[in-house]
N, C-alpha and C positions, 0 to 999 in steps of 0.2 A: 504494500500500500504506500503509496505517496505521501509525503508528509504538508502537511498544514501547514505554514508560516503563518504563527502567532502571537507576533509582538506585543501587544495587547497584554500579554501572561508575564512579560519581563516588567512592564509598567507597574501592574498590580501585585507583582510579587515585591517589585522595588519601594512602594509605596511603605511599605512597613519598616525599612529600615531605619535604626537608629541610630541617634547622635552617631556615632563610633563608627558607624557603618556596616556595624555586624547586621545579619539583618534575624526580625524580628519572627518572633512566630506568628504565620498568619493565625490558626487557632486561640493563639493565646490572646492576640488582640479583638477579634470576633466575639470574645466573650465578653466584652467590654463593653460592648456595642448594647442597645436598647433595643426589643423589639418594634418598637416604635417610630424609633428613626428609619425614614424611607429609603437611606442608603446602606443602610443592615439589610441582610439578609437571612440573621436570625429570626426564628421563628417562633422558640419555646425554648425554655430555659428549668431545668429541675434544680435537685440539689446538687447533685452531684455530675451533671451532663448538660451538654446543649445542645437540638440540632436548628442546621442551618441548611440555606440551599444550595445546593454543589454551584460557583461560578462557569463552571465550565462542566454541565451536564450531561448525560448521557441521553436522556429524555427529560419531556417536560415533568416537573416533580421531583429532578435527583436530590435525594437528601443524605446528608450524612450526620448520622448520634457522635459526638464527639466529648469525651469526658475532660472536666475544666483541670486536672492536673496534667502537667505537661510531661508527659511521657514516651516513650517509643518502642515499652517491651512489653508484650500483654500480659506474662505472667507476673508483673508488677500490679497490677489491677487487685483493687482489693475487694471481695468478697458484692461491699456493696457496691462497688462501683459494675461490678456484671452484674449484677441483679437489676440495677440501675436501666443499663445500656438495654438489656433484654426488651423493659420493661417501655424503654422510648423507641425500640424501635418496633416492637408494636403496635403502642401509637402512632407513629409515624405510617405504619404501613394502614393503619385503620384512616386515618386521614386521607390517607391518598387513594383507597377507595372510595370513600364517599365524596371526593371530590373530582377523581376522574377514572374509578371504575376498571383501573387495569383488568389484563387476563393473567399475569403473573407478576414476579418483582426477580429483582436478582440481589441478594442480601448478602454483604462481606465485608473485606477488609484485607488490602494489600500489606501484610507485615515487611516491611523493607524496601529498598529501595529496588532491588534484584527482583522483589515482587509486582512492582508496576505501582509501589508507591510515589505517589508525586511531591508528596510531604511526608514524610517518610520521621522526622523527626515529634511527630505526635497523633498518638493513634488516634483512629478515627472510623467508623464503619456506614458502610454505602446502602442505602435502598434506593433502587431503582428500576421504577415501575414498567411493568412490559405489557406489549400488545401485540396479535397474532397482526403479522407484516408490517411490524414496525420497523424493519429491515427490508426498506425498499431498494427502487433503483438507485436514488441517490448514496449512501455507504457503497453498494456494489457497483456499479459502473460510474459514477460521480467520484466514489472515494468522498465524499461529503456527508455530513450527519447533519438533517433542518432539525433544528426545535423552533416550534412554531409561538410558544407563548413568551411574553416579558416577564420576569424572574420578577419583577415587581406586582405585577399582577397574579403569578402564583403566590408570592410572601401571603398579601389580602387572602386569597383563597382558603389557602390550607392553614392561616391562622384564623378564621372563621371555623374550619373542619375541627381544629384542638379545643375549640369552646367547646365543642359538643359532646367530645368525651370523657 
C-alpha cells in the first residue's frame, strides 16, 4: 500500500511540546482538556480513565479508553484500573451503538511500538466500530480511507449516547 503524506500529524504531534522541547504526552495532556471545550475531543472522563476520539480514525466513532497514569507496560495496570478500562469500554461500545448501530467493532490495543503503536509511550485501547462493506473501493483501489463525519459532530453525539447510560 502506498503511503499517505501526512503533515498535519507532525503539527499536532509538535503542538505539545515543551519548554525544553522534549515533547509532551499527547495523552497526558488530553486529560486536561474539559469535555466541554469544543477543541477537546474528550468525551467522558471516570476515575481512573478517559476516552477520547481517535484524531486520526479508522471509522466514524474510533474511540480509545485510555487510563490517566502515564504508563506503557500493561502489567503495570493495577487491578482497578482493568476493571476500570473493561468497564469504559463497554460503555463506549454501548454508545456507539445507539448512536450509529455498527455490525461489529474491533476492540484492542497495540503494546509497543513493533506492534503498530503510534504512541507507544502510554497505553491506551481502540474501539472501532465496523460495518459489512465498510471496506470499499476506496482502501482497495484508492488506497484511501473516507470518514465521512466531523469529529466535532460525533464528540455532540456520542456524549449525548453516555447520558443515557
Amino acid at each position: 500500500m502506498e503511503k499517505l503524506w501526512s503533515p498535519w500529524r507532525s503539527v499536532y504531534i509538535d503542538s505539545f511540546k515543551t519548554k525544553d522541547t522534549a515533547p509532551a504526552c499527547v495523552f497526558c495532556e488530553a486529560q486536561k482538556e474539559s469535555i466541554e471545550d469544543d477543541s477537546s475531543l474528550v468525551i467522558h472522563k471516570g476515575k481512573l480513565t478517559f476516552t477520547v476520539l481517535n484524531l486520526y480514525p479508522y471509522n466514524n466513532g474510533h474511540l480509545m479508553v485510555v487510563p490517566y497514569r502515564h504508563l506503557n507496560d500493561f502489567s503495570q495496570l493495577t487491578p482497578e484500573e482493568h476493571s476500570e478500562i473493561m468497564a469504559e469500554l463497554d460503555k463506549a461500545i454501548k454508545a456507539l451503538r445507539l448512536n450509529y448501530n455498527p455490525e461489529g467493532f474491533n476492540l484492542g490495543a497495540n503494546l509497543g511500538k513493533t506492534a503498530g503503536a503510534g504512541i507507544d509511550s502510554h497505553l491506551h485501547f481502540h474501539i472501532v466500530p465496523r460495518w459489512n462493506g465498510d471496506t470499499n473501493f476506496m482502501p482497495v483501489l484508492g488506497e484511501v480511507k473516507v470518514i465521512s463525519q466531523d469529529l466535532l459532530v460525533c464528540k455532540k453525539q456520542l456524549i449525548e449516547q453516555y447520558k443515557k447510560l
